[in-house]
N, CA, C and O atoms as CSV, one atom per row, in Angstrom:
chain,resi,resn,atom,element,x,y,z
A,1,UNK,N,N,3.914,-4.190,-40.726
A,1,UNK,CA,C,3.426,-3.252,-39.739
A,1,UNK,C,C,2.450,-3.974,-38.816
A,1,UNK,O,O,1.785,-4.929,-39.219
A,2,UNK,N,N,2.366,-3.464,-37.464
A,2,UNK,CA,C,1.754,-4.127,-36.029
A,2,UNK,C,C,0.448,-3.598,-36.599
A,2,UNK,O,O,0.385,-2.623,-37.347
A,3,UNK,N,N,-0.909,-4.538,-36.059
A,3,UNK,CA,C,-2.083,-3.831,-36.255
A,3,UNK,C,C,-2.358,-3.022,-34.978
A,3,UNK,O,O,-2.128,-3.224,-33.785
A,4,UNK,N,N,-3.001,-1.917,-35.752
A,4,UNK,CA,C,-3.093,-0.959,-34.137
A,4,UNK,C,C,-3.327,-1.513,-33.179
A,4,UNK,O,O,-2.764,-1.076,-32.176
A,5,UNK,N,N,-4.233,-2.698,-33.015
A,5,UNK,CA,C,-4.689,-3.012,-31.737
A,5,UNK,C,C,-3.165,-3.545,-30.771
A,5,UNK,O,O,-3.055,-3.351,-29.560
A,6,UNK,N,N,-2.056,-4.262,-31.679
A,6,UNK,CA,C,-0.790,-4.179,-31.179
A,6,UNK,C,C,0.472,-3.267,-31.021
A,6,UNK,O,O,1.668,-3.459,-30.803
A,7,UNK,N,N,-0.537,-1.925,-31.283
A,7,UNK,CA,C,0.801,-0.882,-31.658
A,7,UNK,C,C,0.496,-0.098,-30.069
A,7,UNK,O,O,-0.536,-0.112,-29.399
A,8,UNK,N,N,1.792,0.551,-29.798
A,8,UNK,CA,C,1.932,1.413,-28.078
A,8,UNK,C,C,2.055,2.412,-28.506
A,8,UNK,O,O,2.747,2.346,-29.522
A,9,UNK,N,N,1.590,3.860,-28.166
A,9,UNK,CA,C,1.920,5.092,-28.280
A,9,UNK,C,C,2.977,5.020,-27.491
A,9,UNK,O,O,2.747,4.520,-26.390
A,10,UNK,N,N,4.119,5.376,-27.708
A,10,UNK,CA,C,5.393,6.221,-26.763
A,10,UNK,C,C,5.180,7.380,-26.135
A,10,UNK,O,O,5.605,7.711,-25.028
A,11,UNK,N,N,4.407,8.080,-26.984
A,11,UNK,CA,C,4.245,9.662,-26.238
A,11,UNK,C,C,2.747,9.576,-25.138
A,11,UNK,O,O,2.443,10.517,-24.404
A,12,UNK,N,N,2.082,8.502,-25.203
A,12,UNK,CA,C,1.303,9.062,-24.165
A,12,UNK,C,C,1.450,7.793,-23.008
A,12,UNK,O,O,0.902,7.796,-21.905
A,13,UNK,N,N,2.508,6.504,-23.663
A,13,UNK,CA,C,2.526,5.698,-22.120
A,13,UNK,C,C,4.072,5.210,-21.811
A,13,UNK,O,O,4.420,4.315,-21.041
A,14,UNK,N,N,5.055,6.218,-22.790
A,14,UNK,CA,C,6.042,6.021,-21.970
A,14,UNK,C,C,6.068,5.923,-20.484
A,14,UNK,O,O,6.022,4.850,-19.882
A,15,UNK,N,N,6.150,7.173,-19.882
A,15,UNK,CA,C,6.585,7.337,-18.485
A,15,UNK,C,C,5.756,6.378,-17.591
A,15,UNK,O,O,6.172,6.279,-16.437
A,16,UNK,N,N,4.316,5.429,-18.020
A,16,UNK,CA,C,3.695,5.055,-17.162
A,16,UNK,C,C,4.500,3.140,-17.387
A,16,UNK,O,O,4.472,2.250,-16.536
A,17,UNK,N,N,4.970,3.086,-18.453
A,17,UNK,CA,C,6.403,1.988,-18.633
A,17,UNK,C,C,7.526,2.069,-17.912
A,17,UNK,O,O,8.139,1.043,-17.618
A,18,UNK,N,N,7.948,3.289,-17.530
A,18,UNK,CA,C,9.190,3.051,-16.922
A,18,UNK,C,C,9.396,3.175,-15.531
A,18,UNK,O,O,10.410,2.945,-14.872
A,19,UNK,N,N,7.641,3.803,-14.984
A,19,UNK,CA,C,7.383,3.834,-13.814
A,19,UNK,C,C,7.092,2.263,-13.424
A,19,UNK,O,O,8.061,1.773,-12.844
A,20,UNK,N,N,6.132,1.470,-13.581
A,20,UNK,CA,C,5.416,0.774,-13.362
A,20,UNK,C,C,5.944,-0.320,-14.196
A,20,UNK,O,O,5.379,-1.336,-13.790
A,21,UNK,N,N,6.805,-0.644,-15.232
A,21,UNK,CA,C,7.521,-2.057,-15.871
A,21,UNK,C,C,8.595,-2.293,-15.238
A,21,UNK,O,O,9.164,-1.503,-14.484
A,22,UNK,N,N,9.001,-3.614,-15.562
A,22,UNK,CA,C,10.042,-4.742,-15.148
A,22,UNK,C,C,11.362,-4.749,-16.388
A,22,UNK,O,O,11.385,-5.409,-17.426
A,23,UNK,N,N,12.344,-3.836,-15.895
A,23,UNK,CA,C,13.598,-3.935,-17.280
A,23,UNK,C,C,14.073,-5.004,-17.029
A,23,UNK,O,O,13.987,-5.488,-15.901
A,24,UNK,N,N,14.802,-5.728,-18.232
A,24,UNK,CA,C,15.181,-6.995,-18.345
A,24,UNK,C,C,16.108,-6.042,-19.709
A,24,UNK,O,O,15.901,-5.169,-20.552
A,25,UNK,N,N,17.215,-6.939,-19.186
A,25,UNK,CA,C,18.448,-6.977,-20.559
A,25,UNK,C,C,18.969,-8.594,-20.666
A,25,UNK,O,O,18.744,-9.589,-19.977
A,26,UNK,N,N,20.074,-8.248,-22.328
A,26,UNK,CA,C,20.378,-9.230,-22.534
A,26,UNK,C,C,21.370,-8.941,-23.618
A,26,UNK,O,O,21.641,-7.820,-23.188
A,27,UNK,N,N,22.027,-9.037,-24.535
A,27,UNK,CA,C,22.759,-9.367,-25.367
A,27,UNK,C,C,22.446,-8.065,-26.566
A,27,UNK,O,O,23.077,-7.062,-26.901
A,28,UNK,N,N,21.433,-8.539,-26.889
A,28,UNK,CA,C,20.140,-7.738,-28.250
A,28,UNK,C,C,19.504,-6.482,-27.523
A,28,UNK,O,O,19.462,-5.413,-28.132
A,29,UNK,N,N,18.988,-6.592,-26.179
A,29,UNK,CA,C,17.975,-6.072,-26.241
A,29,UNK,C,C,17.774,-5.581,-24.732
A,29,UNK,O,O,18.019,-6.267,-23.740
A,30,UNK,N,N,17.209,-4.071,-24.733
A,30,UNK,CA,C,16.402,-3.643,-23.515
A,30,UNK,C,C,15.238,-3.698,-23.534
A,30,UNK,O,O,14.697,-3.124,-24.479
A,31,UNK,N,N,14.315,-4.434,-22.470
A,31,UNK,CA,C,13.031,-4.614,-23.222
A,31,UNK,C,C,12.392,-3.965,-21.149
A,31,UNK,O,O,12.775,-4.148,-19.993
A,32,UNK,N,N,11.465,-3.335,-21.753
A,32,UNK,CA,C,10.352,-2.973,-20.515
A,32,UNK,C,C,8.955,-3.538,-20.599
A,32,UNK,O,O,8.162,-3.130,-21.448
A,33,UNK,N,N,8.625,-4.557,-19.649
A,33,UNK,CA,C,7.501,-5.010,-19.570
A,33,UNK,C,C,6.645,-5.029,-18.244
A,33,UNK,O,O,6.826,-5.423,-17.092
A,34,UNK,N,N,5.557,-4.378,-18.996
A,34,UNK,CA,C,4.343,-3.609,-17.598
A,34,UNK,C,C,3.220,-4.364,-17.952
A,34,UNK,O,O,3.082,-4.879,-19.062
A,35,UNK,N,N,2.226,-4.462,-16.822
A,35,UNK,CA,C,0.576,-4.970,-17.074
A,35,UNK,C,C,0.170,-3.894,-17.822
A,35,UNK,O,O,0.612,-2.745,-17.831
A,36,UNK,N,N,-0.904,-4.499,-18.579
A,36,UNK,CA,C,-1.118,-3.462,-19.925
A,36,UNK,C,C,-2.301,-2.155,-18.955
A,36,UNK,O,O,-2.584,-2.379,-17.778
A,37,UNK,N,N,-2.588,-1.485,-19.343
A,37,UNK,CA,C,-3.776,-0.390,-19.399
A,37,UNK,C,C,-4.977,-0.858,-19.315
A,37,UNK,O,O,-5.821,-0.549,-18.474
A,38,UNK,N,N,-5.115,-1.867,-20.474
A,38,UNK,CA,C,-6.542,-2.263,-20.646
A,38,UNK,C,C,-6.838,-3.562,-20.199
A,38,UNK,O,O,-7.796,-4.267,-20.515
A,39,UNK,N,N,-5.953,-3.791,-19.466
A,39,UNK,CA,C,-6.759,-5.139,-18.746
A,39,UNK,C,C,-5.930,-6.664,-18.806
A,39,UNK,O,O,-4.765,-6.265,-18.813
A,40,UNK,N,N,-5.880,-7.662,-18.838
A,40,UNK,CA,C,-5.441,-8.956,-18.772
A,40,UNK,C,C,-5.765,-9.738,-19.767
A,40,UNK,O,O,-5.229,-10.823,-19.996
A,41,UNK,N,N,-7.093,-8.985,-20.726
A,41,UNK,CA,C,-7.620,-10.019,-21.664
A,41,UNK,C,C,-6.679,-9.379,-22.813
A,41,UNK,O,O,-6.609,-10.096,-23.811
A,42,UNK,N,N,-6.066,-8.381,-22.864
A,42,UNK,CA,C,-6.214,-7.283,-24.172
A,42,UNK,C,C,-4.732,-8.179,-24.739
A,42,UNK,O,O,-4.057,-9.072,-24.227
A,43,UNK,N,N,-4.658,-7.472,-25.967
A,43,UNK,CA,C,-3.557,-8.261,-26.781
A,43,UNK,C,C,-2.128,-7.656,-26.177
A,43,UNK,O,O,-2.164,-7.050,-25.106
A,44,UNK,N,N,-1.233,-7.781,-26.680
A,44,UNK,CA,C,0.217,-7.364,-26.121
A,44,UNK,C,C,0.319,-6.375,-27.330
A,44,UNK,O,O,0.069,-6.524,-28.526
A,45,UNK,N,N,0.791,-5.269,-26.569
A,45,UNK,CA,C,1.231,-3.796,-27.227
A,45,UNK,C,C,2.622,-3.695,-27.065
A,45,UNK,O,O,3.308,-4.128,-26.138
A,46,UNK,N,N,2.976,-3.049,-28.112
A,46,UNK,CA,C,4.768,-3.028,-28.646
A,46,UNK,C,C,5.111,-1.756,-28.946
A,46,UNK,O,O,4.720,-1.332,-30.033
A,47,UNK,N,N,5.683,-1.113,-28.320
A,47,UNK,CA,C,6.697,-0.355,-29.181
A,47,UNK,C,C,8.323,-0.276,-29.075
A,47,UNK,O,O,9.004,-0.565,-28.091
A,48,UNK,N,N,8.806,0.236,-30.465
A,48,UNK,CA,C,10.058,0.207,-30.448
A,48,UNK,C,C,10.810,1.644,-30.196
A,48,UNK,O,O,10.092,2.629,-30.371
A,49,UNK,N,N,12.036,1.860,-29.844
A,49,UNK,CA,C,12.657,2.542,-29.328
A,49,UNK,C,C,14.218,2.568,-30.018
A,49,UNK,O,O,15.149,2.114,-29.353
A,50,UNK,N,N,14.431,3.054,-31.220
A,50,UNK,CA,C,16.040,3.006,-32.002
A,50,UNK,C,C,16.627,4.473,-31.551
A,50,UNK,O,O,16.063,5.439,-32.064
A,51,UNK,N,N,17.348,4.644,-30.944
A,51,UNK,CA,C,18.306,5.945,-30.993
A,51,UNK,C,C,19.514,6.097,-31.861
A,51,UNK,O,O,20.252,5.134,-32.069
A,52,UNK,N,N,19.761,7.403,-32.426
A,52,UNK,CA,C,20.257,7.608,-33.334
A,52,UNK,C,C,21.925,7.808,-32.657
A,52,UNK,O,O,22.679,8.595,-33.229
A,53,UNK,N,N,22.337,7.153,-31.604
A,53,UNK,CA,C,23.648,6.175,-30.945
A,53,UNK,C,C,24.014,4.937,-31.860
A,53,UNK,O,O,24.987,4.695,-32.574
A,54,UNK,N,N,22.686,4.150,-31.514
A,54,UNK,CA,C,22.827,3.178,-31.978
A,54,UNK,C,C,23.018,3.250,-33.578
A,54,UNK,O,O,23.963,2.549,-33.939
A,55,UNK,N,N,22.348,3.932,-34.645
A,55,UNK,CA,C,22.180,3.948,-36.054
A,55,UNK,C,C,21.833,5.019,-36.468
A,55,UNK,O,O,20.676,5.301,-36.781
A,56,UNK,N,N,23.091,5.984,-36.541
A,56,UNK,CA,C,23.048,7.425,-37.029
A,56,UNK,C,C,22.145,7.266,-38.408
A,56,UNK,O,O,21.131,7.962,-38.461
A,57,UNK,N,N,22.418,6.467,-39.437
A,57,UNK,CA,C,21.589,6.647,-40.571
A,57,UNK,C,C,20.050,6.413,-40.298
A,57,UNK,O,O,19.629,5.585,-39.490
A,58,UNK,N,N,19.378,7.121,-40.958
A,58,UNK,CA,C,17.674,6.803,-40.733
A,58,UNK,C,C,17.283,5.413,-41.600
A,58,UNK,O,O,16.474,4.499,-41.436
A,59,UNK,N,N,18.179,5.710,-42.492
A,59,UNK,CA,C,17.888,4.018,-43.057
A,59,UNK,C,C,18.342,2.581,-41.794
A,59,UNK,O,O,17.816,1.554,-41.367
A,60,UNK,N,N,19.297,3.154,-41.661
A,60,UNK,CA,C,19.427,2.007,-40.629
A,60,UNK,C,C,18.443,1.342,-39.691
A,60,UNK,O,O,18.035,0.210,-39.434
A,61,UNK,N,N,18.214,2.900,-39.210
A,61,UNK,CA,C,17.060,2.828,-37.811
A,61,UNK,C,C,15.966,2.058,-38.142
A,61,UNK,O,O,15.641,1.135,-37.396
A,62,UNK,N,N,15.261,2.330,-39.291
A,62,UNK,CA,C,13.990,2.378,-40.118
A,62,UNK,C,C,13.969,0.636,-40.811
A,62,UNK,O,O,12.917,0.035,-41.031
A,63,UNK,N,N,15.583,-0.038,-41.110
A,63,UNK,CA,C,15.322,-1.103,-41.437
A,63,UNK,C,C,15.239,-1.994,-40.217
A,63,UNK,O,O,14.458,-2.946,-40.234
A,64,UNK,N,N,16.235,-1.669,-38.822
A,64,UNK,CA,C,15.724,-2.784,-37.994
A,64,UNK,C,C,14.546,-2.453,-37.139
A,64,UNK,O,O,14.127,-3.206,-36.260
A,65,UNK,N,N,13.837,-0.851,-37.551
A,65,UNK,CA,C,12.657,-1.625,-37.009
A,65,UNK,C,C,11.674,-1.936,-37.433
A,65,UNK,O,O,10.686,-1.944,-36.699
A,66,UNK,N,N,11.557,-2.431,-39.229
A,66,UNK,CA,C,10.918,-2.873,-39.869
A,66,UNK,C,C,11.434,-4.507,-39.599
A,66,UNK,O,O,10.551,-5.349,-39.763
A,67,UNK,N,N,12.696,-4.971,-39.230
A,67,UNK,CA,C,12.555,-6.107,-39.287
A,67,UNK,C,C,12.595,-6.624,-37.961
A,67,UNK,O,O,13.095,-7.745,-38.059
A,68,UNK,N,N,12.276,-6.339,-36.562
A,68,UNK,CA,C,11.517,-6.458,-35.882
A,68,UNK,C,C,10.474,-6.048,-35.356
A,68,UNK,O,O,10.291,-6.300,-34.166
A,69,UNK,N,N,9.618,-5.388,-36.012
A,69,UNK,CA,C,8.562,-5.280,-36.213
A,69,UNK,C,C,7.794,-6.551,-36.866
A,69,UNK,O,O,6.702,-6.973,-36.484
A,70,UNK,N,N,8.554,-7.066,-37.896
A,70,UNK,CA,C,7.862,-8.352,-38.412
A,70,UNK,C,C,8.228,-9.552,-38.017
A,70,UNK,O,O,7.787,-10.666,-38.298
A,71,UNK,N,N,9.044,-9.219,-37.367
A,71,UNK,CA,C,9.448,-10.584,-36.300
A,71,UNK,C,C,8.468,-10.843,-35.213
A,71,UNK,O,O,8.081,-11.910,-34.737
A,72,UNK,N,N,8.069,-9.258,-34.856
A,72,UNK,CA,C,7.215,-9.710,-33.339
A,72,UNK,C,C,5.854,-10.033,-34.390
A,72,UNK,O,O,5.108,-10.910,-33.955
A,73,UNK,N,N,5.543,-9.549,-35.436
A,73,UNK,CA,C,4.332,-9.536,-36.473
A,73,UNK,C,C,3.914,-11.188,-36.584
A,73,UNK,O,O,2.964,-11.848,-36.164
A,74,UNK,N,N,4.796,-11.412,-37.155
A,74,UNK,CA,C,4.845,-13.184,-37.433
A,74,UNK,C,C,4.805,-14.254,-36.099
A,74,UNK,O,O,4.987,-15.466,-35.983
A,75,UNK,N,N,4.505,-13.268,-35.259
A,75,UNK,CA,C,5.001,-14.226,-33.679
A,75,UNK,C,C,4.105,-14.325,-32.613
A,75,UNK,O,O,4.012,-15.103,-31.664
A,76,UNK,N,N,3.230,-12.992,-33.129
A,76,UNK,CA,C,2.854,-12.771,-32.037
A,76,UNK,C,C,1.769,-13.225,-30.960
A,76,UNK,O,O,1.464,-12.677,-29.901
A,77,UNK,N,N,1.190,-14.598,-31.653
A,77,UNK,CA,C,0.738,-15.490,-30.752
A,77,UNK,C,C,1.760,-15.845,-29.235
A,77,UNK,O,O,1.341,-15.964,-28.084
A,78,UNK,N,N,3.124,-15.948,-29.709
A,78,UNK,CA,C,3.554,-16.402,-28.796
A,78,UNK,C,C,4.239,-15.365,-27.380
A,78,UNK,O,O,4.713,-15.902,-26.379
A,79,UNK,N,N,4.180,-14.127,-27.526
A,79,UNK,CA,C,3.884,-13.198,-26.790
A,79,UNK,C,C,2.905,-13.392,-25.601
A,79,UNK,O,O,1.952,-14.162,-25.722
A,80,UNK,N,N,3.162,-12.601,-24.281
A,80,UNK,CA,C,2.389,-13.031,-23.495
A,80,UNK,C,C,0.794,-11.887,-23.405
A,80,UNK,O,O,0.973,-10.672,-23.488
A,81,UNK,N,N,-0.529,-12.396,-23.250
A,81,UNK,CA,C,-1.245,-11.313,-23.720
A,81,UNK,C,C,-1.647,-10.311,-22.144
A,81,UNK,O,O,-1.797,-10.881,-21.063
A,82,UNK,N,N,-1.736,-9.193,-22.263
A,82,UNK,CA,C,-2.614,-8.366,-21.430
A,82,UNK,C,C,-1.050,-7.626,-21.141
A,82,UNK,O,O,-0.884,-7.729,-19.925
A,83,UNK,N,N,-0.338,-7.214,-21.501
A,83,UNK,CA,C,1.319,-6.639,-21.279
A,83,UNK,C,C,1.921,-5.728,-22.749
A,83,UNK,O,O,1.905,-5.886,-23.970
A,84,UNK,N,N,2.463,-4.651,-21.693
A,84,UNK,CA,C,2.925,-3.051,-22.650
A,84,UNK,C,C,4.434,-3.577,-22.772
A,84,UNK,O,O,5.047,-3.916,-21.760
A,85,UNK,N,N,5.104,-3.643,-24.254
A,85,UNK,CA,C,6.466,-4.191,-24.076
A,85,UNK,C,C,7.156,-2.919,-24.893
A,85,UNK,O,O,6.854,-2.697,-26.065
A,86,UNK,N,N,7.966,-2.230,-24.272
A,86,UNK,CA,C,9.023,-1.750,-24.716
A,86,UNK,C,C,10.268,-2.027,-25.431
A,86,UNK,O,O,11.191,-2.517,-24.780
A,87,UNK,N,N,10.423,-1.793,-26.633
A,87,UNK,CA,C,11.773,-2.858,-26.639
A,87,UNK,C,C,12.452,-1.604,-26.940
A,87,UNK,O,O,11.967,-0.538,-27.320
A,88,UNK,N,N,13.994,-2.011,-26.637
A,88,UNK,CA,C,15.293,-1.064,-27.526
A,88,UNK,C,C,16.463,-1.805,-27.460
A,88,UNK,O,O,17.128,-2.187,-26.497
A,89,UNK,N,N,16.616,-1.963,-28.857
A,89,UNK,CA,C,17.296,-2.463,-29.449
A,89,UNK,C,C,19.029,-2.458,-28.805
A,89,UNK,O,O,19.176,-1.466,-28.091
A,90,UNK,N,N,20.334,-3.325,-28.899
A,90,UNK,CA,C,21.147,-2.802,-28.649
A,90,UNK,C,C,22.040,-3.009,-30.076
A,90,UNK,O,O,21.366,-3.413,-31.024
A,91,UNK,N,N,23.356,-2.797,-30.313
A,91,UNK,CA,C,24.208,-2.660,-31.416
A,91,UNK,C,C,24.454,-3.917,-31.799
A,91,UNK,O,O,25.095,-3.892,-32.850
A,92,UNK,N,N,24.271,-4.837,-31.487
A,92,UNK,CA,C,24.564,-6.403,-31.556
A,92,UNK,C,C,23.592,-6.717,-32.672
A,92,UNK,O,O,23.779,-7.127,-33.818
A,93,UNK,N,N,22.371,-6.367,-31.921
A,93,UNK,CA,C,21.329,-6.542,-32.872
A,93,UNK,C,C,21.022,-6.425,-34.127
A,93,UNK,O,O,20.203,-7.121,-34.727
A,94,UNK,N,N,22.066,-5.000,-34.837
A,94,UNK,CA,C,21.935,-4.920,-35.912
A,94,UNK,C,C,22.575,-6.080,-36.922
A,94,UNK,O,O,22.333,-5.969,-38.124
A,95,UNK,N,N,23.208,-6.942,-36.556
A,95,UNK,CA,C,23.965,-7.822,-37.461
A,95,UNK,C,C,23.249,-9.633,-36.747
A,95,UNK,O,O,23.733,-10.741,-36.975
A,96,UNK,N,N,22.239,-9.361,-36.048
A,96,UNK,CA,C,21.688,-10.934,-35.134
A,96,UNK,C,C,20.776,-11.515,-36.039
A,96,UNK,O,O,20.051,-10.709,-36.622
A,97,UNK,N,N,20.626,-12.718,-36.305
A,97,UNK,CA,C,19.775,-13.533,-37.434
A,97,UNK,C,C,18.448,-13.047,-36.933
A,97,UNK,O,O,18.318,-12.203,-36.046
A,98,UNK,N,N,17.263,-13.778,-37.711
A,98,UNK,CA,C,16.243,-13.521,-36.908
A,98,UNK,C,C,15.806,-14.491,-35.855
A,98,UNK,O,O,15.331,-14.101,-34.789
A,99,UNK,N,N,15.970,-15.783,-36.159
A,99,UNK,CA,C,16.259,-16.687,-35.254
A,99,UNK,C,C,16.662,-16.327,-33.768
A,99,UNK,O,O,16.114,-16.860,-32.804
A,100,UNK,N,N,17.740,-15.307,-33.650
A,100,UNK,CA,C,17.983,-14.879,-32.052
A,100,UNK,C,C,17.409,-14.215,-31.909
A,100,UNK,O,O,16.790,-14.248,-30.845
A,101,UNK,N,N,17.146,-13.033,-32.910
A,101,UNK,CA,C,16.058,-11.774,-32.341
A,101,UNK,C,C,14.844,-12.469,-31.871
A,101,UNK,O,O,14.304,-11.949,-30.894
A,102,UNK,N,N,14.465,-13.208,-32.206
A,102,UNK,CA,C,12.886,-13.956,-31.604
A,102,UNK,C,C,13.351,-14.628,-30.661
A,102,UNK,O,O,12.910,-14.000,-29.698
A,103,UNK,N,N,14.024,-15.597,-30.185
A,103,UNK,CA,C,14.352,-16.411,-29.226
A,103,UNK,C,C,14.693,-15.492,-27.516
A,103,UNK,O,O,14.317,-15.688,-26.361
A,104,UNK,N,N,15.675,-14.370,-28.258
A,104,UNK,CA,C,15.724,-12.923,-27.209
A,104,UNK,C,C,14.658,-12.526,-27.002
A,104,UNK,O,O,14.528,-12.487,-25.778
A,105,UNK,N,N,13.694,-12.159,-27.533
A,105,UNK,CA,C,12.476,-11.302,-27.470
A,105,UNK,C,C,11.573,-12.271,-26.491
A,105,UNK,O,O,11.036,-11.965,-25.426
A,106,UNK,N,N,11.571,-13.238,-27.019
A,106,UNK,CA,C,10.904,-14.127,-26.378
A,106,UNK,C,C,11.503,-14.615,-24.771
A,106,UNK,O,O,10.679,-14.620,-23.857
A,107,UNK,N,N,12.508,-14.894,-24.565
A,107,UNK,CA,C,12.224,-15.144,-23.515
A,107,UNK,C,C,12.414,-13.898,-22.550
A,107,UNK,O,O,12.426,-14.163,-21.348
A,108,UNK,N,N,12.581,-12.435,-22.966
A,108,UNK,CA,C,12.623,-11.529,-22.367
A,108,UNK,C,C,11.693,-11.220,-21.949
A,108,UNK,O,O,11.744,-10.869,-20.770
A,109,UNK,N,N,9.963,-11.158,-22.845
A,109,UNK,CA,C,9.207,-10.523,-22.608
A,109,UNK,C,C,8.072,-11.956,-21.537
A,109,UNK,O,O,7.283,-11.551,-20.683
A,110,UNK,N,N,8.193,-13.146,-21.756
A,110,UNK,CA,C,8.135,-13.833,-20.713
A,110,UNK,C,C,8.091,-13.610,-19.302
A,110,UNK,O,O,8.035,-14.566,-18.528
């Protein structure tokens, strides 16, 4: 799990993400990235986004976004800091090593 200081509410900064971020796709992943809220110094905030399209089971949903969740967890030095990142996942993803999920993530949110 993200420490709060890296976790995004959805319900109170969606719409100011999809107004004001930069979508980028790719293979894995829809990812939305905006200047953060709090400034340029602040850490990079994440949230994830699984629809039940993608992984009718809740187990499903619940395991990939436990395991990117600890992908961006283990990484997240290399994230860029002061930026709100949206991610959502696409169907590919559920079967992608972690190796690509980070390499995607990464140069998306770049």
């Amino acid at each position: 799990m993200l420490n709060k200081q890296n976790r995004l509410s959805l319900r109170t900064e969606r719409v100011r993400l999809e107004k004001t971020g930069q979508t980028r796709h790719s293979s894995l992943f829809i990812v939305i990235v905006a200047p953060s809220s709090q400034g340029e110094a602040a850490f990079p905030r994440f949230a994830l986004l699984v629809s039940k399209k993608l992984a009718p089971l809740s187990v499903e949903r619940h395991r990939l976004k436990r395991l990117i969740t600890e992908i961006i967890r283990l990484n997240l030095n290399e994230f860029p800091q002061g930026k709100d990142i949206l991610v959502i996942p696409k169907k590919n993803s559920l079967s992608a090593p972690r190796e690509q999920i980070l390499t995607d993530l990464k140069q998306l949110c770049s």
